[in-house]
N, C-alpha and C positions, 0 to 999 in steps of 0.2 A: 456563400458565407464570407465575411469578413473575418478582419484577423479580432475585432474585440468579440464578435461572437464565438472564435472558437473559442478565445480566450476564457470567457466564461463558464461555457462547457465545460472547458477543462475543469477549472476551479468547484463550479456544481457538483461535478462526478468526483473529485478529489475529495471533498467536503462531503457530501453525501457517504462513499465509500469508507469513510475515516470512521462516521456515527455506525453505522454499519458495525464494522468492523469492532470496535467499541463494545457496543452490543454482546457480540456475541460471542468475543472472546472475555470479556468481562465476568460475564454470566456462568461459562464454561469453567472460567477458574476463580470464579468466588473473590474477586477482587478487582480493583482499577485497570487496565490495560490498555496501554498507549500503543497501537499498532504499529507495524512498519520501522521505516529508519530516520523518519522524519519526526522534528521536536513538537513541532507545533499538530492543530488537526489535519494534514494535507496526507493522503494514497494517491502517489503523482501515476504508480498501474493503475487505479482506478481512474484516475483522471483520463490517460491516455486511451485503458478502455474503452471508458463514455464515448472519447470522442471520436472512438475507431465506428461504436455503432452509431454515433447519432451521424455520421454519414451514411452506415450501412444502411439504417434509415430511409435516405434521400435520393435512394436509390431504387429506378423506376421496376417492381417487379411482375408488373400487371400481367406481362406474355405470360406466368406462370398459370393464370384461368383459375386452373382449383384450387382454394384457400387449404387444403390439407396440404400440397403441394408444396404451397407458399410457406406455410408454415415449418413445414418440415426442409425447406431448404434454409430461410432463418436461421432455424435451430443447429442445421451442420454445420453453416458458413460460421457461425458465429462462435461456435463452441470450440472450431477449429481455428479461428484467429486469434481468441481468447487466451488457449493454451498453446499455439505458438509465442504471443506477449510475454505469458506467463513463465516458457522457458526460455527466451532469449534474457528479460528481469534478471530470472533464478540463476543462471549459466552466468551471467556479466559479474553480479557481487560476487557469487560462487569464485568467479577465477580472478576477479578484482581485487576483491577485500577478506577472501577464505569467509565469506559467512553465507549463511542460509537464511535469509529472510523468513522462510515460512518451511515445514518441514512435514513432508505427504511421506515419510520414509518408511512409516506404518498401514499405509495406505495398498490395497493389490494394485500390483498392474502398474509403481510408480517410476518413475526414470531421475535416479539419483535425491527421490526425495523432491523433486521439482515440480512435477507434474503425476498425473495419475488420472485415470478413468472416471472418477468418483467428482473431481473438481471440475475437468471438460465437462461433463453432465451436468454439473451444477451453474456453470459458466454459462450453457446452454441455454436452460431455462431461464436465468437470468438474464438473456440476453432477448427472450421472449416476453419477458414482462417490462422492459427496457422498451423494446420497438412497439408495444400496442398500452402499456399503460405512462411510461414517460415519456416518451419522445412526443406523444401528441399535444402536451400543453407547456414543455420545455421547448421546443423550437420556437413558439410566440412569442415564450418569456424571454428567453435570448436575445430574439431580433429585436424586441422591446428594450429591455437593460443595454444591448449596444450602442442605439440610438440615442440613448437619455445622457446629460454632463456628467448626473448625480450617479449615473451606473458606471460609465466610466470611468469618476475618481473613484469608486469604491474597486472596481476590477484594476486601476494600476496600482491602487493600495495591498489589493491583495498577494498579484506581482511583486511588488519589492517585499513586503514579508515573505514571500513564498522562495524568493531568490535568497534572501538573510540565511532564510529558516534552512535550505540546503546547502550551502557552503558551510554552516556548521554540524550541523548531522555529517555531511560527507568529513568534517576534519574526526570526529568520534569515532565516525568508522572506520578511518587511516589507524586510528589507537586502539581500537579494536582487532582491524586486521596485524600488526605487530605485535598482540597479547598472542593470536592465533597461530602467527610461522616460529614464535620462541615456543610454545607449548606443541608444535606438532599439530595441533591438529583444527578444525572450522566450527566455528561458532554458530549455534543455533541463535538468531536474533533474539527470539522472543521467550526461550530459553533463560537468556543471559539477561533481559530486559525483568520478568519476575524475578530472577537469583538478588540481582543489584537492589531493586526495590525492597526485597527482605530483609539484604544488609544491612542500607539506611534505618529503616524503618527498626532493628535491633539499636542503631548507633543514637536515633535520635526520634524523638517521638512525631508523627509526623500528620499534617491532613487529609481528608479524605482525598481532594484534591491535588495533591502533591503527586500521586504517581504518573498524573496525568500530564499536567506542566512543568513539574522539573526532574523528567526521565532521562534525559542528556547527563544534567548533573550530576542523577543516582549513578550513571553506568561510568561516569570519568570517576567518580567517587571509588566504585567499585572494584575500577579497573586498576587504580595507585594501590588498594588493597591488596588485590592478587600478584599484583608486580614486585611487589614488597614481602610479599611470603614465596613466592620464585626467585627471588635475589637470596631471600634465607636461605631457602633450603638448597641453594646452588653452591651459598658459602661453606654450609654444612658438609 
């Protein structure tokens, strides 16, 4: 692999993961949701996922003989690299920034809310549908869009957005983690990412597509709010 294909990768599985995500937390709560801690559509886990398997991918597994075999070690390796990502992620904001990205804390079986039984398994399978339905016509695409000028501008364009788009998500979550050590206690991402969006949406009438593109802004918004009824009632 080269570096613009992994580049890609990444980007694909970021962007794919984002719609994803989208989806099906949308859906769940009967409104827009903008996943994760990034402004724009990028899941930089699902990026790094993707591109943990589209190597695990390329990796010769033929001595295994029996396709049950094969498949069932797929499915271990993968579910167990999944939710190692998933908790080193979870553990890093956790002691970084006091928040929780994603919260399995109702979940059996889970470890601090981070990880759990139910998500490896799901990671799993997903990770089976990854190695025998994407990865066979992603890897072409790849090595194709690498080689091309016009794929090239369009992958360092997505680079510099993707690097803008994190150094300001990362300063919100600096404002975020400093709402969290004056109150005591960590902040559910996506928790706090519906709450802000209600606010707004009470303070000013808003589009459909607003909670999607300007969810940064709803939660600074949100956050000067709370900061300002914890200054009160501190006065008080």
């Amino acid at each position: 692999m080269n570096f613009f294909e992994i580049v890609f990768v990444f980007m694909f599985c970021c962007v794919a993961g984002w719609i994803n995500e989208v989806i099906f937390r949308s859906i769940r709560n009967h409104r827009l949701i903008n996943p994760g801690f990034m402004h724009g559509c990028s899941l930089p886990i699902y990026g790094c996922g993707g591109l943990i398997m589209y190597c695990i991918c390329q990796v010769d597994v033929s001595w295994m003989g029996n396709p049950i075999f094969k498949l069932m070690g797929i499915f271990v390796a993968s579910a167990v690299i999944m939710t190692i990502l998933e908790l080193i992620t979870g553990l890093f904001f956790l002691k970084a920034y006091h928040i929780m990205l994603w919260d399995y804390s109702k979940e059996w079986g889970n470890y601090k809310g981070i990880i759990c039984p139910l998500f490896s398994l799901v990671w799993g399978l997903f990770s089976i549908g990854f190695y025998y339905g994407i990865y066979p016509w992603l890897a072409p695409l790849a090595i194709y869009v690498a080689s091309q000028p016009i794929g090239l501008f369009f992958i360092g364009m997505y680079v510099g957005i993707f690097l803008v788009d994190m150094i300001v998500s990362l300063d919100v979550m600096r404002k975020i983690k400093a709402y969290a050590i004056r109150i005591h206690e960590r902040i559910v991402l996506m928790n706090f990412k519906q709450q802000a969006q209600v606010f707004i949406e009470k303070v000013k009438k808003e589009n459909i597509f607003s909670p999607i593109v300007k969810i940064n802004d709803h939660m600074k918004r949100y956050l000067l709010s709370l900061e300002e009824k914890f200054n009160h009632k501190n006065k008080k």
